[in-house]
N, C-alpha and C positions, 0 to 999 in steps of 0.2 A: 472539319479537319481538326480543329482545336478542341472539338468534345472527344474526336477519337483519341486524340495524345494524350488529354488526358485520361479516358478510359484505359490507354495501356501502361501509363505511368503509375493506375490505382494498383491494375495486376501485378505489377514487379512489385511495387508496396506491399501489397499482401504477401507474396509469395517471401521478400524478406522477412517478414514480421513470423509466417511460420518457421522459416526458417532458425529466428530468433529462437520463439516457445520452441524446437527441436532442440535447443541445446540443452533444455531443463529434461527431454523425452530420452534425450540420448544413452543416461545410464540405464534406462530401466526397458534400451533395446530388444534384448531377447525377448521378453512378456512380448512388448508392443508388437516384433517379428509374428510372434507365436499368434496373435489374437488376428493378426491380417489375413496371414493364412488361414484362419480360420472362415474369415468371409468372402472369400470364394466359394469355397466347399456348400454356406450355409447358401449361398444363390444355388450353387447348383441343385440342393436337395429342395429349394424352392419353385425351380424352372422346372424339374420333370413331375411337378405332382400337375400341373395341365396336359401333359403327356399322355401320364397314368390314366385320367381322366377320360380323354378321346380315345387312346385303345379300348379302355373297356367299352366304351360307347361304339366303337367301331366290333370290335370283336361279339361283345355279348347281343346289344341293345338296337341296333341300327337293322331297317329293314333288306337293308344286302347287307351282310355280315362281311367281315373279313375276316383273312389268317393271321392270323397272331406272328408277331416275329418269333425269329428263332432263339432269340436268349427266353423270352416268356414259355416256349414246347415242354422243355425240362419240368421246368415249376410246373406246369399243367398235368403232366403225369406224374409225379409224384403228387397230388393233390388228387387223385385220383376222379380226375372230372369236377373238382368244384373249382373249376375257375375265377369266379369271380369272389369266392374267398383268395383267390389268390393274390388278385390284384389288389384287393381292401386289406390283405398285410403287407404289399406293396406299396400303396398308399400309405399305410402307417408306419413303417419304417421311413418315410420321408418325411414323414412329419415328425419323428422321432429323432431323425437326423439334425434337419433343420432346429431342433428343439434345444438340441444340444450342443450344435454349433454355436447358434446364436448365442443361449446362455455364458456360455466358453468365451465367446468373444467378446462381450457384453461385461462379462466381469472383469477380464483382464486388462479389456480397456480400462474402465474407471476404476483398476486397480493402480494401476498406470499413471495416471491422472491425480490420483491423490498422493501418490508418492515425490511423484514432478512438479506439482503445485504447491504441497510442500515444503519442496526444494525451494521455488522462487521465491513464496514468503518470505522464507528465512533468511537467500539473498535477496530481497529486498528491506526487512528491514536490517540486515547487517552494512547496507549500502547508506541505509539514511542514517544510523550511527554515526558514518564518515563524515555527514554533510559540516561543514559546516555552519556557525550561527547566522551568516547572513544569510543562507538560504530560509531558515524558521521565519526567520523574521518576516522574510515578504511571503510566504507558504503558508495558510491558514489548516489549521491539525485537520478539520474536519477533511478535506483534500486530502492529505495523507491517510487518513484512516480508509477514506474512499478506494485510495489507490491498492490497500494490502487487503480488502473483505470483499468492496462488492467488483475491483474491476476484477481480481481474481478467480470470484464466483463465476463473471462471465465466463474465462476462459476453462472453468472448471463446465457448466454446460454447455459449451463445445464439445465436451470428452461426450457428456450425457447425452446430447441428442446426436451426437454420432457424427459429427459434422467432420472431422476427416476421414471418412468412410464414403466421400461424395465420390473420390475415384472410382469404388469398388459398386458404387451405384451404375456408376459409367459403363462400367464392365456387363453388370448384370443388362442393362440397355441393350448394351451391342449383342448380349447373349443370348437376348429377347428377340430381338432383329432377325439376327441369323436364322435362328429356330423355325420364325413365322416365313421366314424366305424358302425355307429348307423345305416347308409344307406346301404353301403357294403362294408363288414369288407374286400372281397379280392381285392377291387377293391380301400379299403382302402391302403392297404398294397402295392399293387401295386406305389399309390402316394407316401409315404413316403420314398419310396426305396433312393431318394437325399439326407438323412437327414442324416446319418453317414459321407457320404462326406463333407457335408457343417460343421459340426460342427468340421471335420479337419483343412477345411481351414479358419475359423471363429477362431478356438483357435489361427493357427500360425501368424494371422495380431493382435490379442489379444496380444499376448507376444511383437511383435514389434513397436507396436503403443504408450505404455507407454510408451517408452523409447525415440521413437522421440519425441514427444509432451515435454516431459522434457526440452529435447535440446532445442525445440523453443523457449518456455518459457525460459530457459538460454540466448539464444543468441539474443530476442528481448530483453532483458533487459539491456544488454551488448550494446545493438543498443542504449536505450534510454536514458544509462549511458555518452557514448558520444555524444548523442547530446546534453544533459545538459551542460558539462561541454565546449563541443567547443562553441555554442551559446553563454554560460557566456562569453569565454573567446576569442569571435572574432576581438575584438579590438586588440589585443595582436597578433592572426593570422596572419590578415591584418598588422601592424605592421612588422613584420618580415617574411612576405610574405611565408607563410608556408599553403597556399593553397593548392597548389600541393601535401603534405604531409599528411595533414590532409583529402582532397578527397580520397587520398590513402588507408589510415586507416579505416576510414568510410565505405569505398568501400570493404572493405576487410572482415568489419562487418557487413555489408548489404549483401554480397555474403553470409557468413557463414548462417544467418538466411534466406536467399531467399533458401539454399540449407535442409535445413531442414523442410523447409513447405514444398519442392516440394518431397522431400519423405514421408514426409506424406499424401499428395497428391495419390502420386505414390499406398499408402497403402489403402487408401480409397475406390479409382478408382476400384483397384484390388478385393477388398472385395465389393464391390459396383455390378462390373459385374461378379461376381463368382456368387451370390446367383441371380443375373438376369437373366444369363444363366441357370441354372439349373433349375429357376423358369417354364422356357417354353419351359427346356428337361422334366419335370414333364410336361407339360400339354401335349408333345408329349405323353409320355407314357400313361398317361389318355386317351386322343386320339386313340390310338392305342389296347389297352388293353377294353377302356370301348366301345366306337365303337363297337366292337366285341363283348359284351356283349347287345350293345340294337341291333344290327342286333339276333341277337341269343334269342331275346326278356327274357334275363335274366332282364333284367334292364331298365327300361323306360329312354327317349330321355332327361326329369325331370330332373333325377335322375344323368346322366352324363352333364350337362349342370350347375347342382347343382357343381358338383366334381369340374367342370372347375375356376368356380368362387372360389368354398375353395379353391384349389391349388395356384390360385391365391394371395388369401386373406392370404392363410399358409407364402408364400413368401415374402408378404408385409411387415409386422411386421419384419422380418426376415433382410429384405433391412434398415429396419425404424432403427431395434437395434445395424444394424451395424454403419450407420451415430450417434445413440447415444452411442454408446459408445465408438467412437473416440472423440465425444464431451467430453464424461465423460469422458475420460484418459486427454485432457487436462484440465477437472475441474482439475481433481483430482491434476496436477503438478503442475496449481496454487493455489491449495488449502496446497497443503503441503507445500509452498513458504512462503504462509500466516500465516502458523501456525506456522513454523519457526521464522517469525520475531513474532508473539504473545507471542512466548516462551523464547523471547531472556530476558536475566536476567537484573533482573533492580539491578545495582551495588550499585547505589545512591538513598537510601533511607529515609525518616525519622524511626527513630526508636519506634518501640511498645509504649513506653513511653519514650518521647519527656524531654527533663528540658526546663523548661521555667522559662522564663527572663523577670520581670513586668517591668522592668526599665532600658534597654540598655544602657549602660553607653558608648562603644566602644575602650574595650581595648582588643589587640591582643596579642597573645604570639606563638612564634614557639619553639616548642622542640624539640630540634634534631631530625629535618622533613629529609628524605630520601626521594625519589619519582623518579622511572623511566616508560616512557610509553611505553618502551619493557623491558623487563629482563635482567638484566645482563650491561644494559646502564643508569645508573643514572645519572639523569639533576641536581637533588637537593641531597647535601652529607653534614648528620650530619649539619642544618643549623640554627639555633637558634636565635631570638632577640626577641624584647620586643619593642609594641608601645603603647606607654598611652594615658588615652581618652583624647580627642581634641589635639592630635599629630600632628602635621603632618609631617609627613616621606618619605624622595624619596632614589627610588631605579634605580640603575643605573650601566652600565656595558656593555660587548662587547655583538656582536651579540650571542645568544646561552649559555648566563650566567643561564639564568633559571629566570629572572624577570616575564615573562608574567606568567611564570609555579607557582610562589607566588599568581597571583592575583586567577589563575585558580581552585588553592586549596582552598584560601580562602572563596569560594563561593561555595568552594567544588561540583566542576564542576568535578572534580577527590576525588579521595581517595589517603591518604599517602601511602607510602610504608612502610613506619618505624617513629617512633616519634608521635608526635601529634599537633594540632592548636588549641588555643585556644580563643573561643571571650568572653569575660566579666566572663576569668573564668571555662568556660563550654566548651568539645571537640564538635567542629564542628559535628562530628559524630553525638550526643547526642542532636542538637537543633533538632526543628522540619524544616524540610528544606523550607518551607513556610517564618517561622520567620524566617530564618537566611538571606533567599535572602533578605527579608524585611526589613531586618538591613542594610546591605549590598550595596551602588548605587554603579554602574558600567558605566564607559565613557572609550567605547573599541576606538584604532585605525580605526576600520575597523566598521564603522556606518552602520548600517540594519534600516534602514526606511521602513514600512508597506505601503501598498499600501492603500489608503485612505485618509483624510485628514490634516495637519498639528496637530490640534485641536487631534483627534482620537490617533496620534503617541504621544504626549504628555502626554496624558491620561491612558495607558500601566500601567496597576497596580492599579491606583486609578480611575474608572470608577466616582466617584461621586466627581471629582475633579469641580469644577465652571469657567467659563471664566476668572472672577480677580486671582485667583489664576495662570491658567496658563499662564496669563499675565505679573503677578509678577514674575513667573520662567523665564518667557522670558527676562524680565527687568534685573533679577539677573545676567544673563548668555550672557548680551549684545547682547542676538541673536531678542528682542522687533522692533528695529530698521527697520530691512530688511524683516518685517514677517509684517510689518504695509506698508510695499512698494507694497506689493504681491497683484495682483488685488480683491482676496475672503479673503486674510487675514486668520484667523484664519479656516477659510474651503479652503483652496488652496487644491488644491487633488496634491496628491503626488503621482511619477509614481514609477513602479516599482524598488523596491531599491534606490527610490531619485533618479534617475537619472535626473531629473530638476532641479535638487538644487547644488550648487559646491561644493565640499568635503569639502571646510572651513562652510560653509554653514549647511552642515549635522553634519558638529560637534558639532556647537554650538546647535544645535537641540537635540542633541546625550547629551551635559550639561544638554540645559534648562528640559531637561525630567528627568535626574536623579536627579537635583535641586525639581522638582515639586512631584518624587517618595519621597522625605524628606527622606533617610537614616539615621543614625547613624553612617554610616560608609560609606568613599566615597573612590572608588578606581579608579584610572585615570591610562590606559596603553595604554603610549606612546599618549595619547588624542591631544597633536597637534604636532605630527611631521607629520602629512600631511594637515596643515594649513599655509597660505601666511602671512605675516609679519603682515600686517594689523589685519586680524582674531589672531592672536597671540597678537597683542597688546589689542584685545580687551579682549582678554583671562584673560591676566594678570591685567587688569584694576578691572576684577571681581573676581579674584581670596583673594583676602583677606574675601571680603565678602563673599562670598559663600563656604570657606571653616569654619566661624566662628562658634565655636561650636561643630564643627564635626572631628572625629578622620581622617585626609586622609592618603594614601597609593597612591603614587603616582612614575608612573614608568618613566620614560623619557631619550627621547634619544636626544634631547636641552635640554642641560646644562643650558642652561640660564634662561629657567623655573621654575629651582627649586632650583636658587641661596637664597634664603631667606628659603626654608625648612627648620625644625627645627631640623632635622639630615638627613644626606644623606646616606644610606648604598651602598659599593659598590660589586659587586658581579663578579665572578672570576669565570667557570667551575662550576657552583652548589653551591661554597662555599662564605662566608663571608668574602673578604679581608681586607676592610676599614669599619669606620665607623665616621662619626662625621662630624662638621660645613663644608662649604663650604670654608671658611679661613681655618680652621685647615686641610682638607685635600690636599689643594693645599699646607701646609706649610710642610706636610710630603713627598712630590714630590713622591709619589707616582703613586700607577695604575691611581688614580682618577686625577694627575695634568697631567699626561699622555695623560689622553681621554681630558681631557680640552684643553692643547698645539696642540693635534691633531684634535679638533674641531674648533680653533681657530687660526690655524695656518697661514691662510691667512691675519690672522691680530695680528702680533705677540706684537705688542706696549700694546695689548689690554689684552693679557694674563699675560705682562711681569705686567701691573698694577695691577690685580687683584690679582697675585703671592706676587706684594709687601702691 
């Protein structure tokens, strides 16, 4: 009872999920109309060439001959006595037809299919644009990459082996049926005698094929999740020689998914030679049963020679819908994979109605902001300040204070948990989140360079930016210098993630772009603690100008970067410890003379001056 409900509860499952893929099929209905009607047609020019077959065999070839029906008389005399050219251009025109159908339909399906598939890529990755950042975070790329190549390929051979054509399989069955009833109903009877069998064992690889193909789909994903992340991170491997461990792991997750195809496999095969066998225990029994019948001249030599060929052609389809709908149960697992991530909730949105801001001025305010990114674990507690336009403000503190989680909010990359932010006035919530990033420039630690050219990375936001412009950025951000040394210059192609360029190098690129995006509001986290003295010194050479005008928020972990800030706040567990000048809080010996004596400690002459 409880296997049947569930057996009916997979059918309404599947039938939603096509229903799903139909909305992507929808536009490109007429092709899809035009190619169905075609497979009808192509079964029928299929079903009368065993027709064709047994007339001649009755009319020409059989030792009592028969009369030819009346649509064949015409053709006969106009052929002038050669009959059986007749029928053999009869025959080839069926095979002519069918040739052409097929083709016809064959094409406009996977015409079809690449259009619709497409389609869903595109909203698919337009949907994962939306997500927001806690989604990445607990989401491994490699899974997503899985979800937009290979679950989509499945449902792309779906289209290829025809797997919504199983209806018109059906059709062609009953069309089989009929025809063999129509000739002789006992001799019909006799052939279908396999068919309660085969639909036992056809339902039980049905129940257990869904559920492998699931696994696979699970566990190549799982496969393509670590190889993303070992690939990124094989420097780090090789490093500390964690080869061996890593083959291990891998190997561990290549066995799980090697073992999961091969049962599917296993099920395939199985259902594969289950309706093959029975396919040519039915033409035994035809054999044996019909034999008997034209010795006994109930039945012309035609007429069982017609049978042999249905039986045949019965089994076909039968072979055909087993191979499709092992295809369609893996559509179907990456299809419910895909609709999964379609339906994941976009947290971070603009609101129905937006306030807008004609005049960004760049003033921040926190109100007793709360925020943790599990429950029950707050990074940010009751946190509150105030930065006025053209501020500039650093923030600073031990590892795990919750600085980067400020900048994170602010861009509203998250949502608070409790309290509010405010820019110019207005809750973050409440901009539209276009404007708000738009106010907003960002110079993260950790630089993401686009694959493409200098010029192109630059341009990120403002497409209609001009070459003196982003020349000028460059100029501003001291990074002009080393970008005029470069053999293309402003077209140098940039490899993936910058990996041609050295980290000081991607920084200042990582500036001169958020210089060039013109913000209102500039946020810098931790922007050179992983730059070399020299790139640091140029840092600071343009840092007066380039922050002039503009309200910054700047996080840092050298102190000596934001010894001239025009307050430093210092940050403790989520809270607020300190606050104020870089003299006055070295004069409170405090957490902040603390992290200073302990950054500075190898040169304690140098702290013991700046303390006095």
């Amino acid at each position: 009872m409880r296997e049947k409900a569930e057996q009916d509860l997979g059918q309404v499952y599947d039938l939603r999920l096509i229903r799903w893929i139909w909305t992507f099929v929808r536009p490109y209905g007429r092709l899809f109309l035009f190619s169905l009607v075609l497979m009808p047609l192509n079964s029928a020019f299929a079903l009368a060439q065993p027709y064709v077959v047994k007339l001649t065999i009755d009319i020409f070839l059989a030792a009592r001959r028969s009369a030819p029906p009346r649509w064949l008389i015409p053709l006969f005399s106009a052929a002038g006595g050669h009959g059986l050219l007749v029928m053999g251009l009869v025959y080839g025109a069926l095979l002519a037809g069918e040739f052409a159908t097929f083709y016809g339909q064959f094409y406009l399906t996977m015409m079809v299919a690449q259009y619709s598939l497409s389609d869903l890529r595109l909203a698919l990755f337009r949907r994962v644009e939306l997500l927001p950042m806690e989604f990445f975070d607990r989401t491994p790329v490699g899974k997503l990459v899985s979800r937009m190549t290979t679950d989509i390929d499945a449902i792309n051979e779906m289209f290829g082996a025809g797997s919504l054509t199983i209806f018109i399989d059906l059709l062609t069955l009953a069309g089989i049926v009929a025809i063999m009833l129509a000739l002789n109903a006992r001799l019909a009877l006799w052939a279908l005698c396999a068919i309660p069998p085969l639909l036992v064992i056809i339902n039980y690889f049905r129940v257990r094929s869904r559920l492998v193909y699931r696994a696979i789909r699970d566990r190549l994903a799982a496969v393509n999740a670590y190889l993303s992340e070992a690939i990124g991170g094989m420097a780090v491997i090789q490093l500390f020689t964690r080869d061996d461990v890593s083959r291990a792991e891998f190997d561990l997750l290549n066995r799980q998914s090697r073992d999961a195809q091969v049962k599917a496999n296993i099920y395939e095969a199985g259902l594969f030679s289950a309706v093959e066998s029975l396919s040519w225990a039915t033409v035994a029994v035809i054999l044996w049963y019909g034999g008997g019948q034209v010795m006994h001249r109930i039945i012309g030599l035609g007429t069982l020679v017609a049978f042999i060929e249905y039986a045949r052609m019965f089994f076909m389809p039968l072979r055909d819908m087993s191979t499709k709908y092992t295809v369609l149960q893996s559509a179907l697992a990456a299809a419910d994979r895909i609709e999964s991530l379609m339906e994941e909730p976009v947290a971070i949105e603009s609101p129905p109605v937006p306030v807008r801001i004609e005049s960004p001025r760049g003033s921040i305010v926190f109100e007793h902001v709360t925020f943790a990114y599990r429950p029950g674990e707050p990074v940010l507690k009751d946190l509150s300040f105030r930065v006025e336009p053209g501020q500039k403000v650093a923030i600073v503190g031990p590892t795990g204070s919750g600085k980067t989680t400020i900048i994170k909010l602010l861009n509203r990359f998250y949502d608070v948990t409790g309290g509010r932010i405010l820019v110019d006035g207005v809750d973050v919530r409440d901009w539209d989140l276009f404007e708000l990033r738009r106010t907003i420039g960002l110079v993260q630690q950790d630089v993401f360079l686009f694959s493409g050219n200098v010029m192109d990375n630059l341009r990120l936001g403002r497409s209609e930016m001009t070459e003196a412009e982003i020349t000028e950025a460059l100029a501003k951000a001291q990074a002009l210098r080393f970008v005029e040394r470069l053999p293309r210059g402003l077209g140098e192609e940039i490899s993936e993630r910058g990996a041609n360029f050295s980290a000081g190098q991607r920084q200042l690129l990582s500036f001169a772009r958020a210089i060039a995006y013109n913000p209102r509001i500039l946020a810098m986290d931790e922007a050179t603690s992983s730059v070399d003295s020299e790139t640091e010194r140029l840092i600071q050479l343009a840092l007066e100008e380039l922050l002039a005008n503009r309200t910054a928020l700047i996080v840092a972990h050298r102190l000596s970067t934001i010894e001239r800030a025009e307050r430093i706040m210092v940050l403790s567990n989520g809270s607020l410890r300190e606050s104020g000048t870089h003299q006055e809080l070295l004069a409170m010996r405090g957490l902040y003379f603390r992290l200073f004596e302990l950054q500075y400690s190898a040169a304690p002459d140098l702290a013991g001056q700046a303390a006095d």
